[in-house]
N, C-alpha and C positions, 0 to 999 in steps of 0.2 A: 229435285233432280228428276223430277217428272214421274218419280213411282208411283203405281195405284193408290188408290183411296180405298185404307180396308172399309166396305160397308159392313158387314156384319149382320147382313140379313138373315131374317131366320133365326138369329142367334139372341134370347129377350134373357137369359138368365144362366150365368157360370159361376164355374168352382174352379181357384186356380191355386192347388197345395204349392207350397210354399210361397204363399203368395206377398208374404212380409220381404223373400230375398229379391237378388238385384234382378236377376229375368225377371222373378214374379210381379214385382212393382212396378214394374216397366210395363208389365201387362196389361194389369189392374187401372193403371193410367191412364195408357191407350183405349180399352175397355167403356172405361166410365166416362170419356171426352165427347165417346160415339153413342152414350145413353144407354149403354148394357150394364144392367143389375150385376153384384157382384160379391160375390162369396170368396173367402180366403181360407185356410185349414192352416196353421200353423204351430208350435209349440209358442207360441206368445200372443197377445195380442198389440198391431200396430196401429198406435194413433193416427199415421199417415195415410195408412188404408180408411180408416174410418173418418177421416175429414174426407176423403176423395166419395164417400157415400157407400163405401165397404163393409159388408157384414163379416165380420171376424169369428171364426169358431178355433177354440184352443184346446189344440191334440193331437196326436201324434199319428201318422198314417201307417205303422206297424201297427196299429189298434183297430182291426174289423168294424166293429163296433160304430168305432168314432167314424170311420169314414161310410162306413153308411149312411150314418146322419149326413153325411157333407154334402153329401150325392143327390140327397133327395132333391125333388124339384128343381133342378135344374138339365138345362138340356146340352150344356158343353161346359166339358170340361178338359183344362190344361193343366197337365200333370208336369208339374216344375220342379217338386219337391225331390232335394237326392242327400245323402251325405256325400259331399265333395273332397278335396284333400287326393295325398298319393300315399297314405303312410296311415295305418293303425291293424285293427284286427277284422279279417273276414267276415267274425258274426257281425259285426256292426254295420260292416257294407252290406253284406247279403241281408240283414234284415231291413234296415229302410230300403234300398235300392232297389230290392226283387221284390221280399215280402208284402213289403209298402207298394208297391207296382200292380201287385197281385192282387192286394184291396182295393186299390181304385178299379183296376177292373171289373174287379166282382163288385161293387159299387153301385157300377154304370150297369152292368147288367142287371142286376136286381130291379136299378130305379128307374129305368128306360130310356137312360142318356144317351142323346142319340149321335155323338160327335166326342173324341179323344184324341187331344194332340198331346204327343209326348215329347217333353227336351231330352232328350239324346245328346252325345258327343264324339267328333272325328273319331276320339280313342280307342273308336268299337272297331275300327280296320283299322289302325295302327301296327302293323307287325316288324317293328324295328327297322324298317327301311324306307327311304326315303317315298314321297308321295308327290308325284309332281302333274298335276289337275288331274288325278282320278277321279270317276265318279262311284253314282250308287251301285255300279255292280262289280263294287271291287267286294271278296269275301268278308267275311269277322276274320278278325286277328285268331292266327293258332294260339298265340303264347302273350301272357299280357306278364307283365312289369309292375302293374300294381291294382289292389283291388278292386279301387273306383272303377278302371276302366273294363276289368271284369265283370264287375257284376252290373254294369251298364249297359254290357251287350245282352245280358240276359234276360235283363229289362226290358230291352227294345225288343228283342224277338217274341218277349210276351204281348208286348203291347200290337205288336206288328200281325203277329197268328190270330189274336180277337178280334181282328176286320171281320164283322160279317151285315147281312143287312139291315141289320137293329141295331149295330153299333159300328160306327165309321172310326176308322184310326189310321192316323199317319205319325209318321215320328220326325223331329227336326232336327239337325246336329250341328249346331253353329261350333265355328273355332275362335278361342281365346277371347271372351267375353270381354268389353273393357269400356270406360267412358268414367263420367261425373256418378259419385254413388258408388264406384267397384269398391267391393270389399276384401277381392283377392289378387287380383294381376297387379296391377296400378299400385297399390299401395307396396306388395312385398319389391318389386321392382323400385320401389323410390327407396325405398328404406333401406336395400343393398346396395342401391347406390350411393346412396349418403353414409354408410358405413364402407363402400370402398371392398363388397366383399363380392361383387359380379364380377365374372373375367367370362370373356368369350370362351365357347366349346367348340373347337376342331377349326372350319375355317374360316368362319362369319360370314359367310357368304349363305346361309341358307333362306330361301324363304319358303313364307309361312301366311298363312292366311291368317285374319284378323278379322271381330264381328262387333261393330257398334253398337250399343243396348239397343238403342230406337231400334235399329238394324232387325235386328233378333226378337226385340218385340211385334214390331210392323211383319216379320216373314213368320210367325204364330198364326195372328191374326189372319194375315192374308190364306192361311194352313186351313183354318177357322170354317173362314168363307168358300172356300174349294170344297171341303167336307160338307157345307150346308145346300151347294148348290152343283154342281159337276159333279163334283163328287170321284174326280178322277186323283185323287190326292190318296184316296184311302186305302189303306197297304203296303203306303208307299214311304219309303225317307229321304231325308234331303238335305244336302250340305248348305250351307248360309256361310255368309260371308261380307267382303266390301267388293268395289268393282274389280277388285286386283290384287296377289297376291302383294304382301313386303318382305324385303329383307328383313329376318329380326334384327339383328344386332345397329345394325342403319336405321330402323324405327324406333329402338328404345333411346339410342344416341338423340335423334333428335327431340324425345321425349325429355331427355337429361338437358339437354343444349337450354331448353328454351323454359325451364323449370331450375336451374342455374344448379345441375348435380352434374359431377365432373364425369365426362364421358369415358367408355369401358375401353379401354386401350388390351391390356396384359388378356393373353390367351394361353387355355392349356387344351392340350392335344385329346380326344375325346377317347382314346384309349384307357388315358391317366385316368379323366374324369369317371368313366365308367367303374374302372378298378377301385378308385376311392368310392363310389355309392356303393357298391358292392360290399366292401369294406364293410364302411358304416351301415346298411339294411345286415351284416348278418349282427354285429357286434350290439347295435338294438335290440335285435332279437334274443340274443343271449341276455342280454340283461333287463329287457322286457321294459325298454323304454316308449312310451308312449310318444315322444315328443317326432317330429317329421326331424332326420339325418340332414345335415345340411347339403348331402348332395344325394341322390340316387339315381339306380343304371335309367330308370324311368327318364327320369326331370335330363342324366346326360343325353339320352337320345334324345329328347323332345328342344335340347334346345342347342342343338348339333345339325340336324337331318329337317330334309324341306319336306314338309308337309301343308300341302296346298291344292283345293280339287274344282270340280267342275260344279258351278252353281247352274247349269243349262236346265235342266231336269226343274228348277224351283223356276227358272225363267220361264219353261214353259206352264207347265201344269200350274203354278200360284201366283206368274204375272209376278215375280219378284224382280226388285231392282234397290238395291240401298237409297233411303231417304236420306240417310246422312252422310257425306262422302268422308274418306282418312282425313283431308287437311279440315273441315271442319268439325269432325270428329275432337282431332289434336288439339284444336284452340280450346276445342268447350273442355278437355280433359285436364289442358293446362291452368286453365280459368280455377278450376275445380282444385286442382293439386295446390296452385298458390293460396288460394282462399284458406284448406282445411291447414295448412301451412300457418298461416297467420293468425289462426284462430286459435291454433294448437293441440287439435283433436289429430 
């Protein structure tokens, strides 16, 4: 599609926490194609990293400790790592999300890293109404709906106030991650459709931005090189994206179409939907059920309300442009969905 070539100059040696998940790997990929060394911090160690020529270090990024070691010697790093989800307990989010935010900073400072991109997400301005191409100078959300997206923002604002000129930082905030490899959109969307248990919220007519892995790997990098060189990237955050926002409920339809899962007809009014997550978040709470409610006021507004922004700001400053566009995007996803399909994983 004609987008730049991230060079990655400057940049001979990285640390990229969670680097086993589906951004991180995507990273790590791109990374090691263009001959940069590469370090991963995770709770596990990934064979796939380590065929790609990955050094694996296994530990947790709430541990000081551990992510000191991570930090050493190396001169950029991509702080990936988060507990995702919309549903559990604050300690848990506040401890990997901020905590773990915290240590990598203090990390980088210690060890004289000189470049931090952070993954970030839309949900840090989210405030229950609709978003229709906002950019970066819309506020933080007053009031968030569920803890990820809380304690994400407070992430980002850490990572965003440690710009200084020993340590360059920018944050990224791509929306609705998805392709070959997702381990959370794509899959729970097939699985509710094939169980018949998705109905459209409020009018289906909302759109929503959407961010191809490549997509969201390639605008890191490109993050990367701005920080190693211009240098006008740092302080800054940045919405990612495709070239154009979609209709959700018309993008998963044709998801279902061409992946043979019967398209979402039945709609309930997103008042209903709301009432019912409501419901169900308090009645978990009472009974201190761990598992995510099958609906909540969160997931109702996020899949009711357009929420879709301005990628200008990454156009200018990182030379950003999707390498991979939605229709080929779709193929390589459906490629993906039938194969794990046939295999039976």
């Amino acid at each position: 599609m004609g987008a730049k070539e991230t060079v990655c100059s400057n940049i001979n040696k990285v640390l990229v926490t969670g680097g086993g998940g589906f951004v991180g790997r995507a990273i790590v990929r791109m990374l090691t194609e263009r001959g940069v060394s590469c370090r991963v911090i995770g709770r596990n160690r990934y064979p796939e990293i380590e065929e790609m020529g990955g050094e694996c270090l296994v530990g947790d990024i709430s541990d000081r400790h551990i992510v000191l070691e991570a930090t050493r010697d190396v001169d950029t790093v991509f702080h990936v790592a988060a507990l995702a989800g919309i549903w559990g307990p604050w300690h848990d989010y506040y401890t990997t999300n901020v905590i773990g935010t915290e240590n990598v900073i203090h990390g980088c400072q210690v060890n004289n890293v000189a470049r931090l991109i952070y993954t970030s997400t839309p949900s840090v301005v989210f405030d229950q109404q609709d978003i229709r191409g906002g950019d970066e100078s819309l506020p933080y959300a007053s009031r968030f709906l569920c803890n990820y997206a809380k304690s994400k923002m407070m992430a980002e604002k850490i990572v965003l106030s440690a710009d200084s000129d020993s340590l360059h930082s920018c944050a990224i905030r791509p929306h609705l991650i998805w392709g070959p490899g997702d381990p959370h959109l794509i899959p729970r969307l097939v699985e509710s459709g094939k169980n018949g248990k998705l109905k459209i919220i409020g009018s289906g007519n909302n759109m929503v931005d959407i961010s191809y892995i490549d997509n969201v790997a390639h605008g890191h990098l490109l993050a990367a090189d701005n920080l190693a060189s211009a240098g006008t990237a740092a302080g800054n955050a940045y919405f990612l994206g495709q070239e154009k926002p979609v209709v959700l409920w018309q993008w998963v339809n044709v998801l279902f179409s061409k992946t043979g899962i019967p398209q979402v007809t039945a709609s309930v009014p997103f008042a209903v939907a709301y009432c019912i997550g409501a419901l169900l978040e308090s009645a978990y709470r009472l009974c201190r059920i761990r598992k995510e409610p099958a609906m909540t006021r969160f997931v109702a507004y996020q899949l009711s309300k357009s929420h879709y922004f301005s990628h200008d700001r990454a156009r200018r400053d990182l030379d950003y442009s999707p390498v991979v566009s939605v229709e080929e995007g779709m193929e390589r996803t459906v490629r993906w969905v039938k194969e794990h399909d046939q295999n039976g994983t």
